[in-house]
C-alpha positions in Angstrom: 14.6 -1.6 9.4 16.4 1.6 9.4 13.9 4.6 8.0 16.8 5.8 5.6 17.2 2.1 3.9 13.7 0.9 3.0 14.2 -1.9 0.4 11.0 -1.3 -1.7 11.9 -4.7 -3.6 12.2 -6.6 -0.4 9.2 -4.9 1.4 7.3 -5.6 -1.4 8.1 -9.2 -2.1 7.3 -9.8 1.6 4.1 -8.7 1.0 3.4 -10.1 -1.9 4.3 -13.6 0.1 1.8 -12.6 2.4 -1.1 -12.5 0.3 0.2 -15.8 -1.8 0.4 -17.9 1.6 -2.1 -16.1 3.9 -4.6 -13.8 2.2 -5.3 -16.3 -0.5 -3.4 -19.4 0.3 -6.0 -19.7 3.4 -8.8 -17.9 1.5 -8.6 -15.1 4.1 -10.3 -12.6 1.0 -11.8 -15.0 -1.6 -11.5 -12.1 -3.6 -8.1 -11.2 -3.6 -7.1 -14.5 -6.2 -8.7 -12.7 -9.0 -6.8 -9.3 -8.8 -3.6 -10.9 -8.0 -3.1 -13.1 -10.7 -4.5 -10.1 -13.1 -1.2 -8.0 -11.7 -4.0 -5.6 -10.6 -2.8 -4.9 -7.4 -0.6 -1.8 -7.1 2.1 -1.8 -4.7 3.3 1.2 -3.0 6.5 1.4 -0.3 6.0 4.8 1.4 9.3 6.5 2.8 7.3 9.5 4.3 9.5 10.7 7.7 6.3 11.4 9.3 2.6 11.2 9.4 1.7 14.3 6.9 3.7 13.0 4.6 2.1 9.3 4.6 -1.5 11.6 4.2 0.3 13.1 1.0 1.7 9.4 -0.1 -2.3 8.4 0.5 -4.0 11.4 -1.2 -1.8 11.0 -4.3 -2.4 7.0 -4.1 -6.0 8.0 -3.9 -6.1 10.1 -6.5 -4.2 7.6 -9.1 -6.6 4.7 -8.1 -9.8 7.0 -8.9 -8.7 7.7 -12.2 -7.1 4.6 -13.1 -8.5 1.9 -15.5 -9.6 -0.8 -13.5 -8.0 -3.5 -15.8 -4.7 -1.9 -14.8 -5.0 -0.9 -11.2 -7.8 -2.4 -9.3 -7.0 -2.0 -5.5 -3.6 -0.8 -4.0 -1.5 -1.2 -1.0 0.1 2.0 0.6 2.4 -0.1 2.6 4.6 2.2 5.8 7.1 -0.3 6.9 8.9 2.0 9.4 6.7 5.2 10.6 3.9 3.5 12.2 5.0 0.3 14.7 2.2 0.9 17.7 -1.2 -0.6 16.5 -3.4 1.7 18.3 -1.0 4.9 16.7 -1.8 3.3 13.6 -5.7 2.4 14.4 -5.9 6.4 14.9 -4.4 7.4 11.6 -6.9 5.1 9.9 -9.5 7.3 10.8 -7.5 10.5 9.4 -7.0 7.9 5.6 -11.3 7.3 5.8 -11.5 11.1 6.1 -8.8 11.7 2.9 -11.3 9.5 0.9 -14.5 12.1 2.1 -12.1 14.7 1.4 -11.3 13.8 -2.0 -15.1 12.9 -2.6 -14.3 9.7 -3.6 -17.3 8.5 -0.9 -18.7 5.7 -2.1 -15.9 4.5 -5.0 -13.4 3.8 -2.5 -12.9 2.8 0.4 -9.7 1.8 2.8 -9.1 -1.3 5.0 -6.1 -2.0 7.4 -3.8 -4.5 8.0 -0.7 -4.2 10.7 1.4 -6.5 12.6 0.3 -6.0 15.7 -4.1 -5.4 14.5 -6.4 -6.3 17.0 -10.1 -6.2 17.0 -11.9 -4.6 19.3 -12.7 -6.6 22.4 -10.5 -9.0 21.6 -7.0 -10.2 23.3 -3.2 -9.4 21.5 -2.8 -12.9 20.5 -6.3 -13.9 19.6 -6.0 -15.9 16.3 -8.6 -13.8 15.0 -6.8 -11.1 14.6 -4.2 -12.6 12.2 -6.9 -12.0 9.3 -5.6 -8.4 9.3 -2.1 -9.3 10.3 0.2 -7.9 7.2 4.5 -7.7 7.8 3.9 -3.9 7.8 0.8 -1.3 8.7 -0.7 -1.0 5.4 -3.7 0.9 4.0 -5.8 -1.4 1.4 -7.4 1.0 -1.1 -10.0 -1.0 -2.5 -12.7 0.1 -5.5 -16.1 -0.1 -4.2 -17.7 -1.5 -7.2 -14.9 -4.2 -7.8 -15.9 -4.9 -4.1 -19.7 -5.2 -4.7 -19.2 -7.3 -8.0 -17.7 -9.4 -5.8 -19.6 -9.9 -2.8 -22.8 -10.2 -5.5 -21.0 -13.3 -6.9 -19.8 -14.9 -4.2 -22.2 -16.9 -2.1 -22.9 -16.1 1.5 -20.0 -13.2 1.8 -21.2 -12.3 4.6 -20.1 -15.8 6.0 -16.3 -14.8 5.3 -15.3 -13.6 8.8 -16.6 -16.5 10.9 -14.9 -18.9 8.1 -11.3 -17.2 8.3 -12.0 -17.7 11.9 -12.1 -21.3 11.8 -9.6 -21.4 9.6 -6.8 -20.0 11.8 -8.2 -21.4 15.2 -7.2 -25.0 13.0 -4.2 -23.7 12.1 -2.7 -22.2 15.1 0.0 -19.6 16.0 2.3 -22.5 15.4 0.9 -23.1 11.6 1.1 -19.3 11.3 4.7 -19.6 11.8 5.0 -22.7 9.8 4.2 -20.6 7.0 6.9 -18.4 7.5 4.9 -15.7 9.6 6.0 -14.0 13.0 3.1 -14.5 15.5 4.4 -11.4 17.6 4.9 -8.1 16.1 8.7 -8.0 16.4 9.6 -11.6 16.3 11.5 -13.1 13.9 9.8 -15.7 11.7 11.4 -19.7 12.2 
């Protein structure tokens, strides 16, 4: 995808198919269902040429989430589909986007998660399956309301189960059922 030419529409109706099929299709996040189908998730298709100007894109996206209605925006995705294609290049900046939340002394009402195409968990091999539950098309930074989060957790029985369960889930379905849903298994790779 050439940096000049993002196609917000398309970038975002690729993600969007993402979380329909994987995040909640497989129950990945039994809490993403609720949000979704609320159109409480904001989606945002940064075009920022280099990394200080993705830290901008996030302090502004920061900033709108913390004063937002939660009945309008609950959570948002700051989604890069161009500036950030290495994983560990990506893993670092992650550390600079938990900082921008300490910075903006929003410790403790948000917090941010990441997804990428190429995530892997520490310890853990480039294709193991387990790393697909934070496999999104494009490096993207989850913004996420820490009390929406703990309402959650609170009323959903044995959260802390989650991991293990999306676990099992994709060791049954496979890198070939990952791509039966329309997924590329390598970062790179062209979905069948």
């Amino acid at each position: 995808m050439n940096q000049d030419r993002v196609n917000h529409d398309e970038v975002i109706a690729t993600m969007r198919l993402w979380l329909e099929k994987a995040v909640i299709g497989l129950n990945l996040c039994p809490f993403a269902k609720g949000v979704y189908v609320k159109n409480q998730v904001r989606f945002v298709v940064s075009e920022a040429r280099h990394l200080d100007g993705f830290l901008e894109d996030l302090d502004r996206e920061l900033d709108l989430l913390a004063a937002a209605d939660p009945a309008q925006i609950d959570t948002t995705l700051l989604i890069h589909p161009t500036l950030m294609p290495d994983f560990l290049e990506f893993n670092d900046f992650t550390v600079l986007a938990e900082a921008a939340v300490e910075e903006h002394g929003l410790e403790g009402i948000l917090q941010v998660a990441s997804f990428h195409p190429a995530f892997q968990f520490a310890d853990t091999e480039p294709e193991d399956i387990g790393n697909y539950t934070n496999r999104a098309p494009y490096p993207t930074l989850h913004l996420i309301r820490e009390e929406s989060l703990s309402r959650a957790v609170a009323a959903y029985p044995d959260a802390e189960a989650i991991y293990g369960r999306n676990i099992e889930t994709l060791e049954k379905l496979g890198i070939a059922g990952w791509r039966a849903l329309g997924f590329s298994a390598r970062p790179g790779e062209t979905p069948e």
